[in-house]
C-alpha positions as CSV (number, residue, x, y, z in Angstrom):
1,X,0.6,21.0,6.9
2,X,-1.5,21.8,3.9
3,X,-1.6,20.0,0.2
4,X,-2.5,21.9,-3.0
5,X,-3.4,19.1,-5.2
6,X,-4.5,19.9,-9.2
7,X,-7.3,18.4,-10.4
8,X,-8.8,20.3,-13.1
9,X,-8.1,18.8,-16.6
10,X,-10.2,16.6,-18.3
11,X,-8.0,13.6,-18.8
12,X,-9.1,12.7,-22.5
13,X,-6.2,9.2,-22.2
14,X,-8.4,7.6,-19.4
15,X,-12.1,8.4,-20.6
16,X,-12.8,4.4,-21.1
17,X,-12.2,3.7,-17.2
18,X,-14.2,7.1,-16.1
19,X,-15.6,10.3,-17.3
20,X,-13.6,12.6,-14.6
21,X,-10.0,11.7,-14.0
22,X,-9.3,12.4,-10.9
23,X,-12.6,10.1,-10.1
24,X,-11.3,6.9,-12.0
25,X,-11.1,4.1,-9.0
26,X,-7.5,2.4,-8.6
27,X,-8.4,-1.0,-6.6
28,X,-11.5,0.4,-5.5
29,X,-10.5,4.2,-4.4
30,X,-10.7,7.3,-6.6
31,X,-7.3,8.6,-7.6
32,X,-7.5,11.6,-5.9
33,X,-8.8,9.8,-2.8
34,X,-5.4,7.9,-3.1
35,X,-3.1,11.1,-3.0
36,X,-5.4,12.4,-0.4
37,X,-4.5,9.2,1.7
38,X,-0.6,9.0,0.8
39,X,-0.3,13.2,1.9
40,X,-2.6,12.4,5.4
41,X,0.2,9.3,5.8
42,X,2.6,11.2,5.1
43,X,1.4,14.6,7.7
44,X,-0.8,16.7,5.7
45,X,-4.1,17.9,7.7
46,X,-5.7,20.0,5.3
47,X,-6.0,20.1,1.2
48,X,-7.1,22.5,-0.9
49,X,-7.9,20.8,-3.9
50,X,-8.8,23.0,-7.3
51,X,-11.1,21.4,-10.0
52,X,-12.4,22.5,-13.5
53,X,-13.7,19.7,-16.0
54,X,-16.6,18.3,-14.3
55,X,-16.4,20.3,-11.2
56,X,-19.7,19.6,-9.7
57,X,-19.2,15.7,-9.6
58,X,-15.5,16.1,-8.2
59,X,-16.9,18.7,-5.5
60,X,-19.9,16.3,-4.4
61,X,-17.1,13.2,-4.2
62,X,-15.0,15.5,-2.3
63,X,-17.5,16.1,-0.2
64,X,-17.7,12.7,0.8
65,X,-14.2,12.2,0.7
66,X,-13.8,14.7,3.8
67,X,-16.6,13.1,5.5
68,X,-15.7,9.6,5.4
69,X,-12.2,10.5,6.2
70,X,-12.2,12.8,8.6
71,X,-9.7,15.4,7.0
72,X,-10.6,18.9,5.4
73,X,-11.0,19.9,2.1
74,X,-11.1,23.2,0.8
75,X,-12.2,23.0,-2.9
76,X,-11.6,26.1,-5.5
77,X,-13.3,26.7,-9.1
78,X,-10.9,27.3,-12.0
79,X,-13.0,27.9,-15.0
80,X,-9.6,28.6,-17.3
81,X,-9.1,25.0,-16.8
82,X,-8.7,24.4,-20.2
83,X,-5.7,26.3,-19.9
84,X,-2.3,25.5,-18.6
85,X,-2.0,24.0,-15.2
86,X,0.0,27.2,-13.8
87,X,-3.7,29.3,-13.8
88,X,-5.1,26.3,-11.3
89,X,-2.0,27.0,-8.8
90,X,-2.6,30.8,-8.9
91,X,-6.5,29.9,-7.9
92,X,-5.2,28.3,-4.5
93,X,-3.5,31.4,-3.8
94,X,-6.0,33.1,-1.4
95,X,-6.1,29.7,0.7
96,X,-2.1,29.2,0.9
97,X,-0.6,32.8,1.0
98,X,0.3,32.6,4.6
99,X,1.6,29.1,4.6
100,X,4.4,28.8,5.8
101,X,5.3,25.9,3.1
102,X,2.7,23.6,1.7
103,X,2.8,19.7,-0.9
104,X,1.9,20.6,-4.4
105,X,0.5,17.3,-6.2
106,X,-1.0,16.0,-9.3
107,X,-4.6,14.3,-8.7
108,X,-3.3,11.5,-11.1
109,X,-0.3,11.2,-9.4
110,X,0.4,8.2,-7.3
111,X,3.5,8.2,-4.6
112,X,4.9,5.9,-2.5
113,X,4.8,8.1,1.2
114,X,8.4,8.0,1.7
115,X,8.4,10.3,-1.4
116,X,6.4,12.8,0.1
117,X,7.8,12.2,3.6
118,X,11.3,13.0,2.0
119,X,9.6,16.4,0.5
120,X,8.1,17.5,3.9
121,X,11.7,17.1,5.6
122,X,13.9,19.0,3.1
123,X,15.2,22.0,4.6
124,X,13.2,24.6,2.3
125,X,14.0,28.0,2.8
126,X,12.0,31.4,2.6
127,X,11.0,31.9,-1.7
128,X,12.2,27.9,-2.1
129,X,10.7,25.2,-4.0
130,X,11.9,21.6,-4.0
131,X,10.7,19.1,-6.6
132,X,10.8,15.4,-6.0
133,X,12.9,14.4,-9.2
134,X,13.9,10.6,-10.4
135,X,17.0,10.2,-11.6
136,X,16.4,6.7,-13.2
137,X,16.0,7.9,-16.5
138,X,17.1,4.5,-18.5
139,X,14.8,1.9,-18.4
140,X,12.6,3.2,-16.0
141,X,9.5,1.1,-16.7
142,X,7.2,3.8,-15.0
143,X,7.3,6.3,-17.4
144,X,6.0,7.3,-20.5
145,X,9.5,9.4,-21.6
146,X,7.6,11.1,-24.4
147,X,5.1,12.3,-22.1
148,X,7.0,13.3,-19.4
149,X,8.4,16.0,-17.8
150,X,12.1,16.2,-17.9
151,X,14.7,18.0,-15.8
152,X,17.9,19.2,-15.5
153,X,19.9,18.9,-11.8
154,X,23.0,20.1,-10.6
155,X,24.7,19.8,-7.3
156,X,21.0,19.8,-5.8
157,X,19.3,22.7,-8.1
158,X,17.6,22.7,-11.3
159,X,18.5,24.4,-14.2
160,X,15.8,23.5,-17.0
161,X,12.3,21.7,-17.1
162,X,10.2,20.6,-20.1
163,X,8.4,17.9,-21.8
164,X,10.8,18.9,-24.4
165,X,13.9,20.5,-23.1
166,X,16.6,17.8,-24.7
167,X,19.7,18.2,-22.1
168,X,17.8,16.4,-19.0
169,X,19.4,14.2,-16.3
170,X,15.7,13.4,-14.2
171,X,12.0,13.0,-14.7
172,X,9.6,15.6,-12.6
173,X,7.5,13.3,-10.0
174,X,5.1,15.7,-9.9
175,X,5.2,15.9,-6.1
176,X,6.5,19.7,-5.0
177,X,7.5,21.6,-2.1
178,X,6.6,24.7,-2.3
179,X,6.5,28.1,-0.7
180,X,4.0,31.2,-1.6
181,X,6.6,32.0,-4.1
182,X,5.8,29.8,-6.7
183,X,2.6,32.2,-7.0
184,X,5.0,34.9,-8.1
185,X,6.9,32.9,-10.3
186,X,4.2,32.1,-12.2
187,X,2.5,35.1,-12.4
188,X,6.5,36.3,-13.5
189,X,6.5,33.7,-16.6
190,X,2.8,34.8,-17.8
191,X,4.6,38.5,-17.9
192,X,8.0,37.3,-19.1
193,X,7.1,34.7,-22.1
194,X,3.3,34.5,-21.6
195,X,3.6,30.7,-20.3
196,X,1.0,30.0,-17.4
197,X,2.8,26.2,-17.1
198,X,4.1,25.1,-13.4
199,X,7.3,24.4,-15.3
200,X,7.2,27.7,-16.5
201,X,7.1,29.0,-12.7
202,X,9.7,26.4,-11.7
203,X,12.2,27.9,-14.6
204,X,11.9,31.1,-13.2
205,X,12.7,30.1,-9.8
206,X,15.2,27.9,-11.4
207,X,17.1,31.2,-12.6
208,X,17.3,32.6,-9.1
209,X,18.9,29.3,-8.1
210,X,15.6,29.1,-5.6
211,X,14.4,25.3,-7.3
212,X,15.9,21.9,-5.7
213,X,15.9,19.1,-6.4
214,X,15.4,16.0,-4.1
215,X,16.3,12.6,-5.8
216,X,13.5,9.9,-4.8
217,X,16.2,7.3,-5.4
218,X,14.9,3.9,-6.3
219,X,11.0,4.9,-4.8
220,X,7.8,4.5,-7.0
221,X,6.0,6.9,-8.6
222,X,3.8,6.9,-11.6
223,X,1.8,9.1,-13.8
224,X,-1.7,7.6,-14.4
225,X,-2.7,9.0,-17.4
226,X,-3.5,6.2,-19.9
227,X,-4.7,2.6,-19.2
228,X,-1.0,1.4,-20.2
229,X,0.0,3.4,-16.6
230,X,-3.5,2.4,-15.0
231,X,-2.3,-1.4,-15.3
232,X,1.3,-1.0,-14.2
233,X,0.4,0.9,-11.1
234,X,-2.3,-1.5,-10.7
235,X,0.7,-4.1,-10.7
236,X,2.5,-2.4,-8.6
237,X,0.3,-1.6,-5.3
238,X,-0.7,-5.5,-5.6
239,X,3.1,-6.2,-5.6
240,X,3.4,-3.8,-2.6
241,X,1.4,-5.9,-0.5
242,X,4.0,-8.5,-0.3
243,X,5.2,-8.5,3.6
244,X,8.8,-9.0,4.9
245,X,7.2,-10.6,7.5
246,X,5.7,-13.5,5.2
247,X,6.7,-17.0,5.3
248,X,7.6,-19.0,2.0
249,X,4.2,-20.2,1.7
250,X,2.6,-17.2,2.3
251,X,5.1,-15.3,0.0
252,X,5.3,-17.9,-3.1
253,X,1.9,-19.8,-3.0
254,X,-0.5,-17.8,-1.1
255,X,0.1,-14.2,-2.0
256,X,-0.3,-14.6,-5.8
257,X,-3.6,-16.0,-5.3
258,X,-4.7,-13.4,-2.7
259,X,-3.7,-10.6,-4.9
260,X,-6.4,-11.9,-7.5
261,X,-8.9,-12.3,-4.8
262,X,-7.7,-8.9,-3.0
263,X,-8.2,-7.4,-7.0
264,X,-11.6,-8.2,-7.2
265,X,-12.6,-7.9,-3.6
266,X,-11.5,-4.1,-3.5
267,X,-13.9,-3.2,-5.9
268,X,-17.0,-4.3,-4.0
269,X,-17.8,-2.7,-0.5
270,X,-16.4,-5.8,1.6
271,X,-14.3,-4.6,4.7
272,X,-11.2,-6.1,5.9
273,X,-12.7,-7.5,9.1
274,X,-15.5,-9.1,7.2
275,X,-13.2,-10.7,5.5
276,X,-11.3,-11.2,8.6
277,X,-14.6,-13.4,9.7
278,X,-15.2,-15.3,6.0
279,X,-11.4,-16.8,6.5
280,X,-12.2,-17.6,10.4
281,X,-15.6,-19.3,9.2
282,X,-13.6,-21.2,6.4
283,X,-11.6,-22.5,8.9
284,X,-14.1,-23.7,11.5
285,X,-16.2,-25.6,8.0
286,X,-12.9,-27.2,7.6
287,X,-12.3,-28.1,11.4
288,X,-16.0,-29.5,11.1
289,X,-15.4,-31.7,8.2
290,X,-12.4,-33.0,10.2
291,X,-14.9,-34.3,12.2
292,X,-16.4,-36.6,9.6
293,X,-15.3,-40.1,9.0
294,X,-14.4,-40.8,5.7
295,X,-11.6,-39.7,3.1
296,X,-13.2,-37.1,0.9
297,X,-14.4,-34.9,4.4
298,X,-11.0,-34.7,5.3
299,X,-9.5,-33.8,1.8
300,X,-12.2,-31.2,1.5
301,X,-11.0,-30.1,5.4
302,X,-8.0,-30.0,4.1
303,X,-8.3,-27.7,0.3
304,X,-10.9,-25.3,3.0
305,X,-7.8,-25.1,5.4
306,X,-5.7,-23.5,2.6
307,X,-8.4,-21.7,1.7
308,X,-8.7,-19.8,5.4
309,X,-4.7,-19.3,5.1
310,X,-5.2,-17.6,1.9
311,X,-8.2,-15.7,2.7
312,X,-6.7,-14.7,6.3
313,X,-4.3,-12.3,3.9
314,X,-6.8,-10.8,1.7
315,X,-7.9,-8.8,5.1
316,X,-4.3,-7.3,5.5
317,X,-4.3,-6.5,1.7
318,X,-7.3,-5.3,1.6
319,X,-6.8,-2.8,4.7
320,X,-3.9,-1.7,4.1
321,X,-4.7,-1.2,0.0
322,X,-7.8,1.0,0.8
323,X,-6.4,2.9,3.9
324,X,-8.6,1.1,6.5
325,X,-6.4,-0.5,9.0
326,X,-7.2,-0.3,12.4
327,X,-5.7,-1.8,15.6
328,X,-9.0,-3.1,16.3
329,X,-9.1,-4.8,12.7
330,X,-5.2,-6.2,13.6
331,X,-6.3,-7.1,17.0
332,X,-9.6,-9.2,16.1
333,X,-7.4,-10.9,13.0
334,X,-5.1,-11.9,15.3
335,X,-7.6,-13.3,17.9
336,X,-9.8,-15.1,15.5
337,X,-6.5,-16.5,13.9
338,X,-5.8,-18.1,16.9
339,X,-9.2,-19.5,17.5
340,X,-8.9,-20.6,13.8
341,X,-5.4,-22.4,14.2
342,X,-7.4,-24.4,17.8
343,X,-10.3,-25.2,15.6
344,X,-8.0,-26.6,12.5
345,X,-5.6,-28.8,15.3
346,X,-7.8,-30.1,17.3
347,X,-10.2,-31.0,14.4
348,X,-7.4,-32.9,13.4
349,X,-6.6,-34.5,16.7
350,X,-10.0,-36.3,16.9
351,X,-10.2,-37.4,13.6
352,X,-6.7,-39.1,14.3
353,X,-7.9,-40.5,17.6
354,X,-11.5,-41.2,16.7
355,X,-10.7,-43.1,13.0
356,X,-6.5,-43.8,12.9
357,X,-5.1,-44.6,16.1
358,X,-7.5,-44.4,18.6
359,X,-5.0,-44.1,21.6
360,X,-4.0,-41.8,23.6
361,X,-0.9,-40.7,21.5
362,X,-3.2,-39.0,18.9
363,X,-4.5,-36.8,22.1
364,X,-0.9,-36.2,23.3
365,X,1.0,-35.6,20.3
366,X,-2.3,-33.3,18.9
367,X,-1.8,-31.1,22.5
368,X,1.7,-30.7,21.6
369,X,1.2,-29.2,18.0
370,X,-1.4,-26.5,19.4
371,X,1.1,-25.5,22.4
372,X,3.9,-25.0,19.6
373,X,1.1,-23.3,17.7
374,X,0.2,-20.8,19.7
375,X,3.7,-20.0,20.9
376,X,5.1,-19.8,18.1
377,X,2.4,-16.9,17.2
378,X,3.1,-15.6,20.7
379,X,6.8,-15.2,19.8
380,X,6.2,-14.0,16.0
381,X,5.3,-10.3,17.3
382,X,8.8,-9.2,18.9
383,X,10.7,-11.5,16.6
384,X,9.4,-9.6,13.2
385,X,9.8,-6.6,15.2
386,X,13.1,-7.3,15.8
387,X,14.0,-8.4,12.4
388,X,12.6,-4.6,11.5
389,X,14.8,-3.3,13.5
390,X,17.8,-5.2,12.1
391,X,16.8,-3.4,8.3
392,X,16.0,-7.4,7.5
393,X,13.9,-6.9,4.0
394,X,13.2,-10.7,4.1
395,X,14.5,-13.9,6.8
396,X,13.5,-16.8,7.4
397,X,10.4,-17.0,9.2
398,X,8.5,-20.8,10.1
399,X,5.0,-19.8,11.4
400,X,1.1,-19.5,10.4
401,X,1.4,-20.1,6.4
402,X,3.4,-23.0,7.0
403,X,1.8,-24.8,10.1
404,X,-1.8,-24.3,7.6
405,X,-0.1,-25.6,4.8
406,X,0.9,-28.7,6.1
407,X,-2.5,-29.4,7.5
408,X,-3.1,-29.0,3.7
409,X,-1.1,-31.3,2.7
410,X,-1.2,-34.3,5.7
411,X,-5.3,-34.3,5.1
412,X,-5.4,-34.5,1.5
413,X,-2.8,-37.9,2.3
414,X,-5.3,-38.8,4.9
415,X,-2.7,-38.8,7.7
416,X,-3.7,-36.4,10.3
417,X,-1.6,-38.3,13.3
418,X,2.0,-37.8,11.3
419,X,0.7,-34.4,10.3
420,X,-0.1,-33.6,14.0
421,X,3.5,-34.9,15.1
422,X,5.3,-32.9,12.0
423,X,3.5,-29.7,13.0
424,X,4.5,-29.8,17.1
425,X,8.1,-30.7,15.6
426,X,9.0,-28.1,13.3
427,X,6.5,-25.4,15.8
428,X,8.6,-26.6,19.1
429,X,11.6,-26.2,17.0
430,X,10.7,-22.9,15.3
431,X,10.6,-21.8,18.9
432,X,13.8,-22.5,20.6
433,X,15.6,-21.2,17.7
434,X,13.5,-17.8,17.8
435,X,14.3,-18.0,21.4
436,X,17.9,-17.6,20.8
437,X,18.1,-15.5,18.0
438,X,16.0,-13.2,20.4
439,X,18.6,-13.6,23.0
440,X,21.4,-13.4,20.6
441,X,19.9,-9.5,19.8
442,X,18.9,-8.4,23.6
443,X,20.4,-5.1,22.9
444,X,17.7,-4.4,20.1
445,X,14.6,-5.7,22.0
């Protein structure tokens, strides 16, 4: 499947955050790097991407794009680009004649994938276009309604599109399905009312009933063209990052204060799994401090344990944020996780036997809260996937953020031993009851 994605205008609203659009980072990527990344997710293989305004410096990060990324980019000169957007579609035309069907998107166009997914499985037929259309017109936070394009659906076509067409019933995403038609419908306007627009294009195939519309429902889009946008899809892909998989802890406490730390981390060249091994080294410092005699070592044990839990998300964010997850970056967070959580509990377990109780109880009791540990992390993979399975957007989930945070809490009070016997309480418990809600679904499993 190929892209076509426009990225020729000069983008005067955002000239404070960069001097070429489409090259303006969001959370450390380029904008176009973004919709290249949401189209490969979504099936795309190959992009032809036309440019204009600074064309050089978008070719050369193109370039580097396709090379870091692995995909292929074809990249055309529009030199009208000055002019309306319609004249950078007809450029493509040599590279996307004999598609079949190809994505048409905007370089400053962000998408959540299920958008595009949505587009790629409409069934578009021969001299079709589909456009991805939002029907929340009132109070849709998203959108600039004076700047936007607006369009007119019925029973599944459209009828009129415009910034300023005042009948409208939906705002134009700026995602498209097309086929090679659009090229003639286009070219048709230019001849017909001298408009070189895409909406121009779209109205003509609008009059030969051969534009759809597909309703993205309640899924994000935005336009990035002014640093009002810039912020609020800045909020938004922090929000994103919010699992349903994460506990209370992790969603109410730790999660606003990764998102800052994620925010800041995406703009440097950090990778997740070096981040992966700061939270893991955070962790052993704080196992180590358990170590010490004294109160302040295991307070400070205890603020560096919270630390690790919150840092031990800024990995995922960051991956998954920046398009670099791996299964070897999930693997070695999840093995260095659990080397973390024997660190943090057995740290514990000495300091209760070595300066509290000094009996064998500590030594028992701190054995019992690393079994419950690392089973309860052993169950957590089929359980979430079973709650996936169910549709469950959130449920109630006892496991890493909590067991962390009540080390937190047990060494700032300078009681490891009742800390050690609360965590292989609630972790045995967590368990059982995992145990048979897994039973109680066998037929999902």
């Amino acid at each position: 499947m190929k892209a076509l994605i426009i990225a020729a205008g000069m983008g005067r609203r955002l000239k404070k955050l960069g001097d070429s659009k489409p090259l303006v980072k969001l959370l450390g990527l380029p904008l176009i790097e973004r919709v290249i990344m949401n189209a490969v997710q979504a099936g795309v293989d190959e992009f032809v991407v036309v440019v204009g305004y600074k064309g050089e410096q978008l070719k050369e990060a193109l370039r580097e794009i396709a090379d870091r990324r692995g995909v292929k980019i074809n990249v055309v000169d529009n030199p009208d680009w000055k002019k309306e957007n319609g004249l950078s579609v007809l450029r493509a035309r040599e590279h996307l004649k004999d598609s079949e069907k190809f994505l048409l998107l905007m370089s400053d166009h962000i998408h959540e994938i299920s958008i595009l997914k949505k587009l790629l499985e409409f069934p578009l037929k021969d001299c079709e276009i589909a456009l991805a259309v939002d029907g929340k017109i009132n109070g849709n936070k998203y959108v600039d309604h004076e700047d936007a394009t607006k369009v007119l659906v019925e029973n599944g076509y459209i009828l009129d599109i415009g910034k300023t067409i005042e009948n409208y019933n939906a705002y134009d995403t700026g995602a498209f399905l097309c086929t090679p038609a659009i090229f003639d419908a286009i070219e048709k306007s230019e001849k017909q009312a001298d408009d070189t627009t895409l909406s121009g294009g779209v109205r003509v195939l609008a009059r030969e009933r051969k534009a759809l519309a597909v309703d993205i429902g309640d899924a994000f889009w935005i336009d990035v063209d002014d640093e009002k946008a810039y912020k609020k899809a800045e909020d938004f892909l922090l929000g994103k990052l919010t699992k349903s998989s994460d506990g209370p802890i992790s969603r109410y406490i730790n999660r606003p204060i990764s998102h800052i730390i994620t925010k800041y981390v995406t703009k440097h060249s950090i990778t997740p799994n070096q981040m992966t091994i700061i939270s893991f080294t955070v962790a052993v410092l704080a196992s180590i401090l358990f170590l010490a005699q004294g109160y302040f070592a295991i307070f400070f044990g205890g603020i560096l344990s919270q630390l690790s839990s919150i840092l031990d998300g800024v990995d995922g964010e960051v991956a998954r944020i920046k398009y670099l997850e791996t299964k070897f970056g999930k693997w070695l967070d999840t093995v260095l996780d659990r080397y973390a959580d024997g660190f943090l509990l057995g740290g514990l377990t000495l300091n209760a036997f070595m300066y509290r109780f000094k009996n064998n109880w500590s030594i028992v009791i701190g054995i019992l809260a690393i079994m419950g540990s690392l089973i309860n992390s052993y169950i957590a993979m089929k359980y979430d996937e079973l709650m996936m399975k169910k549709g469950a957007k959130k449920y109630f989930r006892i496991g890493r953020d909590v067991r962390i945070f009540i080390i937190f809490l047990g060494a700032i009070l300078a009681r490891p031993f009742e800390t050690l016997l609360v965590i292989a309480t609630i972790m045995h418990f967590e368990n059982v009851r995992r145990i048979f809600v897994l039973k109680a679904n066998e037929s999902l499993l």
